[in-house]
C-alpha positions as CSV (number, residue, x, y, z in Angstrom):
1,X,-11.9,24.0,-47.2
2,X,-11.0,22.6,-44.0
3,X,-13.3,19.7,-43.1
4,X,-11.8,18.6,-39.8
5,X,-9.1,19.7,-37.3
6,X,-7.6,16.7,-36.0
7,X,-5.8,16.9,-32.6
8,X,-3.4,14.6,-30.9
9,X,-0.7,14.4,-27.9
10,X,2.7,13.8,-28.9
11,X,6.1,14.3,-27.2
12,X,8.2,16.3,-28.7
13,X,12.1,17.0,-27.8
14,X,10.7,15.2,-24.0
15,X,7.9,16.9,-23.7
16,X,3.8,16.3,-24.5
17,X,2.4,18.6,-26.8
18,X,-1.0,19.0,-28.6
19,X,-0.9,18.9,-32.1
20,X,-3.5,20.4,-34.4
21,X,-3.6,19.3,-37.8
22,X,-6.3,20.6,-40.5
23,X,-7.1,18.1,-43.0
24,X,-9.2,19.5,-46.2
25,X,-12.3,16.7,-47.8
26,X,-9.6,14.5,-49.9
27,X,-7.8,14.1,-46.1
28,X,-4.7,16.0,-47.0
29,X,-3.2,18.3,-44.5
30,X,-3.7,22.0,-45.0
31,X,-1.9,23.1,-41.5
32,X,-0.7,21.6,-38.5
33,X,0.8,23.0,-35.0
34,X,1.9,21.8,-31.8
35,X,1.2,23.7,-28.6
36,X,1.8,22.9,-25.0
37,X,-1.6,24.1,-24.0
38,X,-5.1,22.6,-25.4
39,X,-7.0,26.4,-24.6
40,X,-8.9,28.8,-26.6
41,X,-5.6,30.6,-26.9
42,X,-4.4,28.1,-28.3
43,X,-7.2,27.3,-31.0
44,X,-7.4,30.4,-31.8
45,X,-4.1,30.6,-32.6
46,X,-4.1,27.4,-35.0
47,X,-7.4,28.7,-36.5
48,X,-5.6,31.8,-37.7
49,X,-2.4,30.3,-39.2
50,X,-4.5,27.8,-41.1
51,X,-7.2,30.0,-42.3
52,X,-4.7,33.1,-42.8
53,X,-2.9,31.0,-45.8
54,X,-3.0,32.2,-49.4
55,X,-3.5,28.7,-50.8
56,X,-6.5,27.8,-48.5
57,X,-10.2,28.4,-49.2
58,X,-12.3,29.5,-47.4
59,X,-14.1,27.0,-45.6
60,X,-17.8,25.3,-45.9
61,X,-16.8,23.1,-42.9
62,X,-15.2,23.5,-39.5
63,X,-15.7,19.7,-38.1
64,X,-13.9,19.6,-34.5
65,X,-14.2,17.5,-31.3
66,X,-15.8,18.1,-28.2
67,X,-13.1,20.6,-26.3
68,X,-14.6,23.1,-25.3
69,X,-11.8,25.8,-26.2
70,X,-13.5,25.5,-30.0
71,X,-17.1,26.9,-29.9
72,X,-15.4,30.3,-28.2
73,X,-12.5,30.4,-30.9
74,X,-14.4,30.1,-34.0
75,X,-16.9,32.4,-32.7
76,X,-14.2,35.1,-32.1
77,X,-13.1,34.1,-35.5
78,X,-16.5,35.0,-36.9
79,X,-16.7,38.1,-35.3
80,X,-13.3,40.1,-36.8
81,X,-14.3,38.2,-39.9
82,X,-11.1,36.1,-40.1
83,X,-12.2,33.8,-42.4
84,X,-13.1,36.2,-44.9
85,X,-9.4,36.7,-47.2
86,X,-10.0,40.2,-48.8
């Protein structure tokens, strides 16, 4: 289950990058990237390689911020049926 997606800026090699981090309900860390670009590109992208792993559930929860790149993501997300593992 992913209960929140946690997002911060760090600098990596010299450069800022957002990183995405899901975190399950006991707070461990199911998946985490960094991107230079904090889009709907880009959170789809995270969403995909953190839902698309064998040893994750399927979630209950998706608990994210205000950005604006989310709402369109997990709605395109919903709509190929991602989230479902068959």
């Amino acid at each position: 289950m992913i209960r929140g997606e946690l997002m911060k800026y760090i600098k990596v090699k010299g450069k800022w990058k957002y990183f995405y981090r899901a975190v399950d309900s006991n707070g461990n860390t199911i998946d985490f990237m960094s991107s230079s670009k904090r889009n709907r590109k880009a959170a789809n992208r995270f969403f995909k390689k953190a839902l698309s792993s064998n040893h994750n559930q399927i979630p209950r929860v998706i608990t994210v911020d205000k950005n604006s790149a989310y709402p369109p993501a997990i709605d395109e997300l919903k709509m190929i049926k991602y989230y479902l593992k068959t």
